[in-house]
C-alpha positions in Angstrom: 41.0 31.6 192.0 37.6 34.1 191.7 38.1 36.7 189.0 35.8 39.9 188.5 34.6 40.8 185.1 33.9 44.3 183.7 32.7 45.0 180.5 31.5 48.2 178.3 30.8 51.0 181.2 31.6 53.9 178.8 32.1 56.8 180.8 30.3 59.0 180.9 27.4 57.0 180.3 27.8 54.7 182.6 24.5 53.4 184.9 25.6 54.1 188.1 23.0 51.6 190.2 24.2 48.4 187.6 28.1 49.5 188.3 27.5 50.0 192.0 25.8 46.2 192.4 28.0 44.8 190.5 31.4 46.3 192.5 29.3 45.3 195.6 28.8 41.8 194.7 32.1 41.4 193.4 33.7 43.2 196.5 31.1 40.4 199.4 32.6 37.7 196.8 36.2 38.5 197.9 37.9 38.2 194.0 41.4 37.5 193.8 41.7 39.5 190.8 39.6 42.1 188.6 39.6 42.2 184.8 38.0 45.3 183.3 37.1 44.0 180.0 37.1 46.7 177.2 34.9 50.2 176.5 35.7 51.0 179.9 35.6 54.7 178.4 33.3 55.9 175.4 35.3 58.4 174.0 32.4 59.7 172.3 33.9 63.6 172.5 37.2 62.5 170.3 34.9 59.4 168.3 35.0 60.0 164.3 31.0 59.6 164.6 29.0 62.6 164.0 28.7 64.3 167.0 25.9 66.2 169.4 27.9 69.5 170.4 25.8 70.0 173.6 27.1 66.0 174.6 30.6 67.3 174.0 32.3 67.4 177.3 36.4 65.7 177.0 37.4 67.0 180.0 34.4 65.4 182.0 35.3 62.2 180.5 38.7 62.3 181.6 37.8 63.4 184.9 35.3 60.9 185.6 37.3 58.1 184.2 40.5 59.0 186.3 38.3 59.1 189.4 36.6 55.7 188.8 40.1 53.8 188.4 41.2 56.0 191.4 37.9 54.4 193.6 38.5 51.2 192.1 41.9 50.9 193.1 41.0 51.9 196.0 38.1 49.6 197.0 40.3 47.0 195.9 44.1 47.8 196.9 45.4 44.4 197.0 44.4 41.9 194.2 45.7 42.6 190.4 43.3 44.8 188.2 44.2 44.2 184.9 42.8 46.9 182.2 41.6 45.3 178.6 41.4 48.3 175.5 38.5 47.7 173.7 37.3 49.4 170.4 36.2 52.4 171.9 39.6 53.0 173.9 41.3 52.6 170.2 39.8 55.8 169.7 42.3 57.6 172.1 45.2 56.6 169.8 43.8 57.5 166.8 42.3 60.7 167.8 46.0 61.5 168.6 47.0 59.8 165.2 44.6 62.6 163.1 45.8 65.3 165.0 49.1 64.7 164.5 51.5 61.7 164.6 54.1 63.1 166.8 51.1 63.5 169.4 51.2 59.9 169.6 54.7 59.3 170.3 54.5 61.8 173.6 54.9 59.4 176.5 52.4 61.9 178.4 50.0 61.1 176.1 50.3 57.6 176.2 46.7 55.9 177.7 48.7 54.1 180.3 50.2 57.3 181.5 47.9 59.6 181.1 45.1 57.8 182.9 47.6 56.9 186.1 47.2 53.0 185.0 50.9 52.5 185.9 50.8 54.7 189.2 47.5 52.3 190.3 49.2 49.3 189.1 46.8 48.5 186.7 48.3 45.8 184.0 47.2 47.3 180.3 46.2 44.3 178.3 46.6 45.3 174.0 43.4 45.9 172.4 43.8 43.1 170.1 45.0 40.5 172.3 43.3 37.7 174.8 43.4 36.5 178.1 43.5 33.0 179.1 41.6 32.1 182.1 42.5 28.5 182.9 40.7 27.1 179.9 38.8 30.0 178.7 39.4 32.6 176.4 38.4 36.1 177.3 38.2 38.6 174.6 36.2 42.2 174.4 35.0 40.6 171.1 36.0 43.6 168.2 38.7 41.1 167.8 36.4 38.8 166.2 34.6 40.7 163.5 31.1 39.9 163.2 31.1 38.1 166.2 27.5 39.7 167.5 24.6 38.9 165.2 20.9 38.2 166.9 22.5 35.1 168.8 26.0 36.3 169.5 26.9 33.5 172.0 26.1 30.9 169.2 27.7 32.9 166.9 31.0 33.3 169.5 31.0 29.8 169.5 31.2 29.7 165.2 33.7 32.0 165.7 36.5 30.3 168.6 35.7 27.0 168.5 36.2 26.7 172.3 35.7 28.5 176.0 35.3 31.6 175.7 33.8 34.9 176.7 33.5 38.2 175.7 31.8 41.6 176.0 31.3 44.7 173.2 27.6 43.3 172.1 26.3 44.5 175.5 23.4 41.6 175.7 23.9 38.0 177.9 23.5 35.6 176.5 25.3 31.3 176.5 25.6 28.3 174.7 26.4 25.1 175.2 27.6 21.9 172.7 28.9 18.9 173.3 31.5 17.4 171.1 31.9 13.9 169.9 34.1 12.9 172.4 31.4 14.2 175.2 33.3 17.2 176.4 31.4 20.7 176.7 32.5 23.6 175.1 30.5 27.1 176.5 30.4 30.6 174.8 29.1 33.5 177.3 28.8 37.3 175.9 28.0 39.8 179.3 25.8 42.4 179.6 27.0 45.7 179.8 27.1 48.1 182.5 25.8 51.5 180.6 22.5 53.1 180.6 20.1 50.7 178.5 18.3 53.3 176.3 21.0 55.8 174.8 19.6 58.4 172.5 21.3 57.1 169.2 19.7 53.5 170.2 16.0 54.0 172.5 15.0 50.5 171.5 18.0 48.3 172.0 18.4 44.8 173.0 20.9 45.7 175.3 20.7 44.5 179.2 23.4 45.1 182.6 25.9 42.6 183.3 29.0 41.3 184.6 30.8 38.3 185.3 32.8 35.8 187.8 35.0 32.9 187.0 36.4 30.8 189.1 39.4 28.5 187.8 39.9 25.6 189.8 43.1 23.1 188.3 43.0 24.5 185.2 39.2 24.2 184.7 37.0 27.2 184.7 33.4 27.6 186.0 31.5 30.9 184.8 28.6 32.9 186.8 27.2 35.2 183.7 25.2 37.3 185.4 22.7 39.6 185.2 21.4 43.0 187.0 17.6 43.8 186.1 15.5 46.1 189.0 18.6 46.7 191.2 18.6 42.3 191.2 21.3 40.1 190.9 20.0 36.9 188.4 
Protein backbone atom coordinates (compact mmCIF):
# COMPACT_ATOMS: atom_id res chain seq x y z
CA UNK A 1 0.00 0.00 0.00
CA UNK A 2 1.56 3.67 -1.31
CA UNK A 3 0.13 6.50 0.77
CA UNK A 4 0.47 10.38 -0.23
CA UNK A 5 1.49 12.83 2.30
CA UNK A 6 0.46 16.52 2.58
CA UNK A 7 1.46 18.78 5.00
CA UNK A 8 1.12 22.76 5.87
CA UNK A 9 -0.14 24.29 2.25
CA UNK A 10 -2.04 27.20 4.05
CA UNK A 11 -4.22 28.57 1.57
CA UNK A 12 -3.78 31.23 0.43
CA UNK A 13 -0.27 31.05 0.70
CA UNK A 14 0.34 28.15 -0.78
CA UNK A 15 3.53 27.80 -3.54
CA UNK A 16 1.82 26.70 -6.39
CA UNK A 17 5.07 25.04 -8.43
CA UNK A 18 6.01 22.83 -4.84
CA UNK A 19 2.11 21.74 -4.68
CA UNK A 20 1.89 21.05 -8.39
CA UNK A 21 5.21 18.60 -8.32
CA UNK A 22 4.29 17.16 -5.54
CA UNK A 23 0.42 16.15 -6.80
CA UNK A 24 2.35 15.18 -10.01
CA UNK A 25 4.62 12.83 -8.50
CA UNK A 26 2.27 11.54 -6.21
CA UNK A 27 -0.39 11.14 -9.09
CA UNK A 28 2.93 8.99 -11.79
CA UNK A 29 3.37 7.06 -8.32
CA UNK A 30 -0.27 5.68 -8.51
CA UNK A 31 -1.04 6.05 -4.37
CA UNK A 32 -3.66 3.97 -2.96
CA UNK A 33 -4.55 6.57 -0.66
CA UNK A 34 -3.81 10.40 0.18
CA UNK A 35 -3.43 11.89 3.65
CA UNK A 36 -3.49 15.63 3.89
CA UNK A 37 -1.65 16.20 6.95
CA UNK A 38 -2.76 19.36 8.86
CA UNK A 39 -2.59 23.52 8.05
CA UNK A 40 -4.09 22.54 4.93
CA UNK A 41 -5.76 26.20 5.34
CA UNK A 42 -4.07 29.20 7.16
CA UNK A 43 -6.92 30.94 8.40
CA UNK A 44 -4.92 33.88 8.83
CA UNK A 45 -8.23 36.34 8.14
CA UNK A 46 -10.19 34.72 11.36
CA UNK A 47 -6.38 33.92 13.33
CA UNK A 48 -6.23 35.90 16.89
CA UNK A 49 -2.72 37.22 15.54
CA UNK A 50 -2.47 40.78 14.78
CA UNK A 51 -3.44 41.22 11.57
CA UNK A 52 -2.41 43.15 8.00
CA UNK A 53 -5.94 44.56 6.87
CA UNK A 54 -4.77 44.79 3.21
CA UNK A 55 -3.96 40.57 3.66
CA UNK A 56 -7.52 40.25 4.82
CA UNK A 57 -9.42 38.47 2.22
CA UNK A 58 -11.97 35.32 4.09
CA UNK A 59 -13.81 34.83 1.31
CA UNK A 60 -10.69 34.16 -1.03
CA UNK A 61 -9.62 31.67 1.41
CA UNK A 62 -12.68 29.80 1.35
CA UNK A 63 -12.90 29.94 -2.19
CA UNK A 64 -9.59 28.83 -2.91
CA UNK A 65 -9.68 26.11 -0.41
CA UNK A 66 -13.08 24.66 -1.59
CA UNK A 67 -11.71 24.61 -5.17
CA UNK A 68 -8.39 22.80 -4.21
CA UNK A 69 -10.34 19.82 -2.37
CA UNK A 70 -12.73 20.02 -5.42
CA UNK A 71 -9.44 19.44 -7.95
CA UNK A 72 -8.04 17.10 -5.59
CA UNK A 73 -10.90 14.98 -5.50
CA UNK A 74 -11.03 15.14 -8.67
CA UNK A 75 -7.53 14.25 -9.85
CA UNK A 76 -7.90 11.51 -7.60
CA UNK A 77 -11.64 10.02 -7.64
CA UNK A 78 -10.94 6.67 -6.48
CA UNK A 79 -8.49 6.06 -3.52
CA UNK A 80 -9.50 7.39 0.19
CA UNK A 81 -8.37 11.04 0.93
CA UNK A 82 -8.38 11.41 4.43
CA UNK A 83 -8.28 15.14 5.87
CA UNK A 84 -5.99 15.73 9.26
CA UNK A 85 -6.99 19.43 11.28
CA UNK A 86 -4.03 20.87 12.29
CA UNK A 87 -3.47 23.93 14.53
CA UNK A 88 -4.29 26.33 12.16
CA UNK A 89 -7.73 24.59 11.05
CA UNK A 90 -8.51 24.83 15.09
CA UNK A 91 -8.81 28.32 14.31
CA UNK A 92 -12.15 27.83 12.39
CA UNK A 93 -13.82 26.55 15.58
CA UNK A 94 -12.71 28.92 17.71
CA UNK A 95 -13.18 31.89 15.57
CA UNK A 96 -16.82 30.58 15.68
CA UNK A 97 -16.41 30.00 19.54
CA UNK A 98 -15.63 34.11 20.11
CA UNK A 99 -18.23 35.04 18.07
CA UNK A 100 -20.70 33.28 19.58
CA UNK A 101 -21.14 29.77 20.96
CA UNK A 102 -24.35 28.90 19.35
CA UNK A 103 -22.30 29.64 15.91
CA UNK A 104 -20.59 26.58 16.65
CA UNK A 105 -23.26 24.24 17.17
CA UNK A 106 -24.84 25.28 13.45
CA UNK A 107 -24.30 22.03 11.47
CA UNK A 108 -23.74 24.51 8.40
CA UNK A 109 -20.91 25.75 10.00
CA UNK A 110 -19.41 22.72 10.86
CA UNK A 111 -15.67 22.40 8.86
CA UNK A 112 -16.72 19.09 7.48
CA UNK A 113 -19.81 20.66 5.97
CA UNK A 114 -19.04 23.74 5.17
CA UNK A 115 -15.96 22.84 3.16
CA UNK A 116 -18.01 19.79 1.15
CA UNK A 117 -15.49 17.26 2.94
CA UNK A 118 -18.50 14.81 3.30
CA UNK A 119 -19.93 15.50 -0.33
CA UNK A 120 -16.02 14.63 -1.63
CA UNK A 121 -15.75 11.83 0.72
CA UNK A 122 -13.00 13.07 2.45
CA UNK A 123 -12.58 11.12 6.02
CA UNK A 124 -11.99 14.17 8.73
CA UNK A 125 -9.30 12.99 11.06
CA UNK A 126 -9.67 15.17 14.91
CA UNK A 127 -7.08 17.58 15.33
CA UNK A 128 -5.68 16.03 18.25
CA UNK A 129 -5.60 12.49 17.26
CA UNK A 130 -3.02 10.13 15.14
CA UNK A 131 -2.86 7.88 12.41
CA UNK A 132 -1.24 4.64 12.37
CA UNK A 133 0.37 3.67 9.26
CA UNK A 134 1.42 0.05 9.67
CA UNK A 135 4.05 0.77 12.27
CA UNK A 136 4.32 4.42 12.08
CA UNK A 137 2.70 7.13 13.80
CA UNK A 138 1.68 10.08 11.85
CA UNK A 139 0.85 13.22 13.57
CA UNK A 140 0.69 17.09 12.33
CA UNK A 141 2.92 17.54 15.40
CA UNK A 142 0.87 20.60 17.64
CA UNK A 143 -0.02 17.47 19.37
CA UNK A 144 3.30 17.18 20.80
CA UNK A 145 4.21 20.55 22.34
CA UNK A 146 7.63 21.53 21.76
CA UNK A 147 8.14 19.03 19.47
CA UNK A 148 10.23 21.44 16.86
CA UNK A 149 13.36 22.97 18.32
CA UNK A 150 16.66 23.35 15.86
CA UNK A 151 16.70 19.47 15.39
CA UNK A 152 13.04 18.62 15.36
CA UNK A 153 13.41 15.07 14.05
CA UNK A 154 15.73 14.24 17.03
CA UNK A 155 13.70 16.02 19.18
CA UNK A 156 10.29 13.93 17.54
CA UNK A 157 12.16 11.07 18.42
CA UNK A 158 12.57 12.40 22.51
CA UNK A 159 9.17 12.94 22.19
CA UNK A 160 7.33 9.37 20.73
CA UNK A 161 9.76 7.02 21.41
CA UNK A 162 9.00 5.17 18.10
CA UNK A 163 8.07 5.53 14.14
CA UNK A 164 6.81 8.41 13.52
CA UNK A 165 6.22 11.44 11.34
CA UNK A 166 4.95 14.61 11.35
CA UNK A 167 4.54 17.99 9.75
CA UNK A 168 3.70 21.76 11.38
CA UNK A 169 7.70 22.67 11.71
CA UNK A 170 7.80 23.08 7.89
CA UNK A 171 11.69 21.93 7.57
CA UNK A 172 12.88 17.90 6.60
CA UNK A 173 14.62 16.66 8.36
CA UNK A 174 15.34 12.38 9.95
CA UNK A 175 16.88 10.43 12.49
CA UNK A 176 17.73 7.23 13.06
CA UNK A 177 18.70 4.95 16.51
CA UNK A 178 19.11 1.72 17.05
CA UNK A 179 17.98 0.13 20.20
CA UNK A 180 19.57 -2.50 22.27
CA UNK A 181 17.91 -5.20 20.89
CA UNK A 182 19.19 -3.98 17.15
CA UNK A 183 15.88 -2.77 15.88
CA UNK A 184 15.57 0.85 14.14
CA UNK A 185 13.39 3.31 15.25
CA UNK A 186 13.12 6.52 12.52
CA UNK A 187 11.62 10.08 13.20
CA UNK A 188 10.92 12.13 9.75
CA UNK A 189 9.35 15.85 10.05
CA UNK A 190 8.26 17.10 6.05
CA UNK A 191 8.74 20.05 4.50
CA UNK A 192 6.03 22.16 3.86
CA UNK A 193 4.42 23.10 0.77
CA UNK A 194 3.92 27.14 1.26
CA UNK A 195 5.92 30.02 -0.03
CA UNK A 196 9.40 29.83 1.85
CA UNK A 197 9.87 33.53 2.66
CA UNK A 198 6.48 34.95 4.16
CA UNK A 199 6.64 38.46 5.27
CA UNK A 200 6.30 37.86 9.17
CA UNK A 201 9.27 35.27 8.64
CA UNK A 202 11.88 36.53 5.32
CA UNK A 203 14.73 34.50 6.89
CA UNK A 204 13.24 31.12 7.88
CA UNK A 205 14.54 27.76 7.89
CA UNK A 206 11.74 26.55 6.25
CA UNK A 207 12.04 24.28 2.85
CA UNK A 208 9.07 22.34 0.38
CA UNK A 209 8.11 18.85 1.01
CA UNK A 210 6.05 15.97 1.05
CA UNK A 211 6.00 12.44 1.65
CA UNK A 212 5.25 8.62 0.51
CA UNK A 213 4.94 5.51 2.60
CA UNK A 214 4.67 2.40 1.65
CA UNK A 215 3.44 -0.32 4.30
CA UNK A 216 4.28 -3.62 3.25
CA UNK A 217 3.06 -6.62 6.17
CA UNK A 218 2.84 -4.32 8.67
CA UNK A 219 6.19 -2.67 8.09
CA UNK A 220 6.57 0.81 6.71
CA UNK A 221 9.17 2.28 4.48
CA UNK A 222 9.31 6.23 4.20
CA UNK A 223 10.45 8.50 1.01
CA UNK A 224 10.83 12.13 2.89
CA UNK A 225 11.22 14.09 0.20
CA UNK A 226 12.15 17.22 -0.89
CA UNK A 227 11.25 19.89 -3.78
CA UNK A 228 14.18 22.52 -4.25
CA UNK A 229 14.45 24.34 -8.07
CA UNK A 230 11.24 22.73 -9.35
CA UNK A 231 13.52 19.04 -8.27
CA UNK A 232 12.42 16.16 -6.72
CA UNK A 233 15.42 15.02 -3.98
Amino acid sequence: KKIGILSDIHFPYHSLEALTIAIRHLKNSQIDCLYLNGDIMDFYSISRHEKDKDLRDFKREVDMSRDFLKKLRDLFPTIPIYYKLGNHEQRWAKSLQMQADEFAQLHELQFNIFFNLDKLQFNVVDDWQGMEMGDLLVVHGHELYGAGGINPSQNLMNKTLCNTLMGHVHRTSTTQKKTAFKEFINTYTTGCLTVLSPKYMPFSQHNNGFAIVEINEGKSKVFNLQIKDGKIY
